[in-house]
C-alpha positions in Angstrom: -20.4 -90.2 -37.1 -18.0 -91.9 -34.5 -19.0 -90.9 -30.9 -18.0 -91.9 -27.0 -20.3 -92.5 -24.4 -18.3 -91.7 -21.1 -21.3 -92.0 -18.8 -24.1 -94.4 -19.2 -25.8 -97.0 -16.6 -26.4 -99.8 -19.4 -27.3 -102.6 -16.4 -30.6 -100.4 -16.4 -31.2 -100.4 -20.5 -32.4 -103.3 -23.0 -30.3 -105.0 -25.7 -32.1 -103.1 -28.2 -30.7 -99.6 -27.0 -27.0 -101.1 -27.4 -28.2 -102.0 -30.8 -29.7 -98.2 -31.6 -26.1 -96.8 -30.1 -24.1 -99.6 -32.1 -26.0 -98.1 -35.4 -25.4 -94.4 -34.4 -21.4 -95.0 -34.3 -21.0 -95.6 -30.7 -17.3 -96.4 -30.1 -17.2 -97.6 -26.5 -19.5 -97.2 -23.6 -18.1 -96.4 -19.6 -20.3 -97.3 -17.2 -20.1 -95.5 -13.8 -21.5 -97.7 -10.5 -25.0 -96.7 -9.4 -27.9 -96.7 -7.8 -30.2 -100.1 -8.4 -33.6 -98.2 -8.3 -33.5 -98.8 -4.8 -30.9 -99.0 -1.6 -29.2 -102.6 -1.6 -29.1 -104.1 2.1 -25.4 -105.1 2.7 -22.1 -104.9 1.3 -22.7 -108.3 -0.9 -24.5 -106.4 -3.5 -22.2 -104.2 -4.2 -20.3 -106.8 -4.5 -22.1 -108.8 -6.7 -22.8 -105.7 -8.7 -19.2 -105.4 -9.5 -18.6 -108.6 -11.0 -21.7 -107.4 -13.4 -20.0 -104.7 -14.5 -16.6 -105.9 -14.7 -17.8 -109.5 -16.4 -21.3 -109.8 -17.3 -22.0 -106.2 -19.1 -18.7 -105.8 -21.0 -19.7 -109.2 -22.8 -23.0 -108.2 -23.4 -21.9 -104.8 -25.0 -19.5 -107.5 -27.0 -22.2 -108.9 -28.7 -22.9 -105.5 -30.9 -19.4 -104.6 -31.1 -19.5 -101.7 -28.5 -15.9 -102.1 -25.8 -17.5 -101.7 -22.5 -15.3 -99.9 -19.2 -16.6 -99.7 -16.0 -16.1 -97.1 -12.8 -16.6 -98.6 -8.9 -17.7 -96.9 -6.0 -20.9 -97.1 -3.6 -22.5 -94.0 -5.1 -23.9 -90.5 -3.6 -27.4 -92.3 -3.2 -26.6 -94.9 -1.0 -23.6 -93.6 1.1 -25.3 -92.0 4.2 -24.7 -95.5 5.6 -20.8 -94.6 6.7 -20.5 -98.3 8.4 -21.7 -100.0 4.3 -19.6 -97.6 2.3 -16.7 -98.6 4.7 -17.3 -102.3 3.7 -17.8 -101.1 0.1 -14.7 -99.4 -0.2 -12.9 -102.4 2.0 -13.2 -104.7 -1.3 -12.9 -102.3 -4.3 -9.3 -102.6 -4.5 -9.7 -106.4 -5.4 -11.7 -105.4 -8.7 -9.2 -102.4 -10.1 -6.9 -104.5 -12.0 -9.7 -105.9 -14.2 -9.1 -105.0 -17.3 -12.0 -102.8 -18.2 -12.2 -100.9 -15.1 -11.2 -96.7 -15.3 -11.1 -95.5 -12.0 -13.5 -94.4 -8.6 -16.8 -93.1 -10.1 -19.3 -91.8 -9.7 -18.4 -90.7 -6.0 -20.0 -87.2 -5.0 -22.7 -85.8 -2.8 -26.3 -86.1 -3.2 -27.8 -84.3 -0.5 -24.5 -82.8 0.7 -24.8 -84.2 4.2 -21.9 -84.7 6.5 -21.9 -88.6 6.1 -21.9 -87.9 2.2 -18.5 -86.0 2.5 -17.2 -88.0 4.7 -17.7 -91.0 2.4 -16.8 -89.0 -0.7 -13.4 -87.9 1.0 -12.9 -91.9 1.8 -13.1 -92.3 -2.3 -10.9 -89.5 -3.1 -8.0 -90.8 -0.8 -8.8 -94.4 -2.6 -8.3 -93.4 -5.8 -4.7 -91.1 -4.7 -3.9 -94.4 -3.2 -3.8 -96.6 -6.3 -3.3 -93.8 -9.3 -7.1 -93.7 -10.4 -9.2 -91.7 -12.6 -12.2 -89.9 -10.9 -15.7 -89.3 -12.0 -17.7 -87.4 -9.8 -21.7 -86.8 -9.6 -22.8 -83.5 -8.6 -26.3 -82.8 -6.9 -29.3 -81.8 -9.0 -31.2 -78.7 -8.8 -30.5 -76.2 -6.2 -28.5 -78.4 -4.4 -26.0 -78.4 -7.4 -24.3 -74.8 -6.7 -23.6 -75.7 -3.2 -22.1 -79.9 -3.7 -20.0 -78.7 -6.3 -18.2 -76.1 -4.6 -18.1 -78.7 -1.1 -16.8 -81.4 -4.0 -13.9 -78.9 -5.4 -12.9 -78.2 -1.9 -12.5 -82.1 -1.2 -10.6 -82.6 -4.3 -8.7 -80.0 -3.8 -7.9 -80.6 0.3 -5.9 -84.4 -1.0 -2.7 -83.0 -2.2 -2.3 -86.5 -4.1 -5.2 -85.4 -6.1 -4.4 -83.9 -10.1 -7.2 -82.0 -11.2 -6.3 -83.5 -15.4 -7.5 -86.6 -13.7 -10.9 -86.0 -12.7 -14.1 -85.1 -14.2 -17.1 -82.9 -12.5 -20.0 -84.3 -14.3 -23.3 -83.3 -14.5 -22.5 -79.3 -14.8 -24.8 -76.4 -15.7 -24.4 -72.9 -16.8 -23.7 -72.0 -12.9 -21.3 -74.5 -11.9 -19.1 -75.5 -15.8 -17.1 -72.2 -15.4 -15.6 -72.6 -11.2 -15.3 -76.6 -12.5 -13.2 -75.9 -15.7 -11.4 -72.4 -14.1 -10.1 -74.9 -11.0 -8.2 -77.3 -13.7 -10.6 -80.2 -13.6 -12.7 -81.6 -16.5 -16.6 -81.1 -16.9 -19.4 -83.6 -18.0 -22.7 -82.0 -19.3 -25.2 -84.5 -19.0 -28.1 -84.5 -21.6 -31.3 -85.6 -19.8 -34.9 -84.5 -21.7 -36.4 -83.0 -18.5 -33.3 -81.8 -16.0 -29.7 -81.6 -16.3 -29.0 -80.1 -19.7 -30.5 -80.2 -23.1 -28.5 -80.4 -26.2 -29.4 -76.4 -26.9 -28.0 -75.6 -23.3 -24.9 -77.6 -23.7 -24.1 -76.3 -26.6 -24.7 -72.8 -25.5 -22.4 -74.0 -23.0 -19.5 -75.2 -25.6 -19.7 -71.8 -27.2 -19.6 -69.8 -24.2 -16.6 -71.7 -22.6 -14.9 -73.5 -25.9 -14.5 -77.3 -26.2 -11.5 -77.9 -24.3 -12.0 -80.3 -21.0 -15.5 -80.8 -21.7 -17.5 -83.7 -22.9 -21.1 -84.8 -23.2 -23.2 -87.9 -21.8 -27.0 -89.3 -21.6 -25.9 -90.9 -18.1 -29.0 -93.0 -19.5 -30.4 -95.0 -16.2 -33.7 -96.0 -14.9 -35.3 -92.6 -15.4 -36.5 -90.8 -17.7 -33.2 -90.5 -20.3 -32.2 -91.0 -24.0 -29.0 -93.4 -24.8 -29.3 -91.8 -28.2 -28.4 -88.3 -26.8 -25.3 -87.3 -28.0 -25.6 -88.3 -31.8 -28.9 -86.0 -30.9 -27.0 -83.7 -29.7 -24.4 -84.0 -32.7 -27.4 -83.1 -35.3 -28.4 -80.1 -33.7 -24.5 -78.7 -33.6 -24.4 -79.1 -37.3 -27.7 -77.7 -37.7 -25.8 -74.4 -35.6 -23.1 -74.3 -38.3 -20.2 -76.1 -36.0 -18.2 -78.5 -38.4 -18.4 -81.9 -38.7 -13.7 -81.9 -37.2 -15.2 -79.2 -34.1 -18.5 -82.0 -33.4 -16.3 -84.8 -33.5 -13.9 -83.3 -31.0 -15.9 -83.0 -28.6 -17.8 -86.0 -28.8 -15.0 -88.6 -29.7 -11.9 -86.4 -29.3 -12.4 -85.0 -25.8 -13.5 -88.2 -23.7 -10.7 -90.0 -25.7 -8.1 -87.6 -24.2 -9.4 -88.1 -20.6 -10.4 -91.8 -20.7 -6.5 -92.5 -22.5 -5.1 -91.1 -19.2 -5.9 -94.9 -17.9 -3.4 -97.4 -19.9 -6.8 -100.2 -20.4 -8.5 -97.9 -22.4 -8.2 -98.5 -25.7 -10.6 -99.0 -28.9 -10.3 -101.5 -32.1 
């Protein structure tokens, strides 16, 4: 089994779950900026932060043969603070030629407050500005139905913007359909307590078909499993889907997004 993780916050995990994802067939990792466990108190962080993912973690990931690419932004969590995100954004351009770095993610709404908007819109504009890919974290729980339709109308309000380019992560049964019928991709993230199981998501695969979707663990400080999609794998051969239809949605399907950026590549 061969397998891409497009979403996963590996600065929170030990060496021995890059091992366990090395052993399963893991092909390369992308690691979307974050929340620390906690709201960092000034710009320097972030900055710091970045040159963690951009040097540190893609030579750790080297050491067990995993290619490691990274996404920048300051993220949902921490962006109610217009005046830090301002900072944030000031110095991002500086890491984007680095040569694992994908694009502006993950940039969304977490509360879907004004500030939040205002800051996501900030990241969209960046990303038209310089030609990046966009990853984009929707709200959990009942706050999901309402960030995703605020996020598609921000997308869709930058004329730069091509829907190909971006994917809505973290999608249920009640947003994947407006997501995938308004040209953009869709993430399904596979968390053991929220988000979606591997029976929903591929309930949801069935329902809607493979095409612009793609699975994740988006494994962080919470509860999460890195091992989730080969999981996930199992359990669609186990519902009769062959081993060509698993493997193009786990390896295929992030491989024709992530290839949209020339620096993605795999030995």
């Amino acid at each position: 089994m061969r397998y891409i993780e497009p979403h996963a916050h590996m600065v929170s995990r030990v060496t021995d779950d890059y091992v366990a994802m090395a052993a399963s067939g893991c092909a390369a990792i992308c690691e979307p900026a974050f929340w620390a466990g906690f709201d960092r108190g000034s710009s320097a962080g972030f900055h710091d932060y970045f040159l963690q993912l951009t040097d540190y973690e893609p030579k750790r990931a080297a050491k067990y043969g995993i290619p490691h690419f990274c996404w920048l932004c300051i993220n949902p969590k921490e962006s109610e603070d217009v005046g830090l995100a301002k900072e944030v954004l000031s110095f991002i351009p500086e890491f984007l030629d680095r040569p694992n770095v994908l694009g502006i993610g993950e940039i969304g709404l977490n509360k879907n407050s004004r500030n939040e908007l205002e800051v996501l819109e900030m990241h969209i504009d960046l990303a038209a500005r310089h030609d990046q890919l966009i990853l984009v974290h929707t709200p959990h729980l009942e706050d999901k139905l309402k960030g995703t339709r605020l996020t598609l109308d921000a997308l869709r309000n930058n004329p730069r913007i091509r829907p190909e380019r971006v994917i809505i992560d973290h999608v249920e049964e009640h947003t994947v359909g407006m997501v995938l019928d308004a040209g953009f991709w869709a993430g399904m993230t596979l968390y053991p307590g929220s988000k979606c199981s591997p029976v929903r998501a591929i309930d949801i695969i069935e329902n809607y078909g493979p095409e612009r979707l793609w699975m994740n663990s988006a494994c962080d400080w919470g509860v999460s499993i890195p091992l989730s999609i080969p999981y996930t794998a199992l359990e669609m051969r186990r519902r009769g889907h062959s081993a060509e239809a698993v493997d193009d949605v786990i390896y295929q399907n992030p491989l024709r997004f992530l290839s949209q950026c020339g620096k993605f590549g795999l030995r």
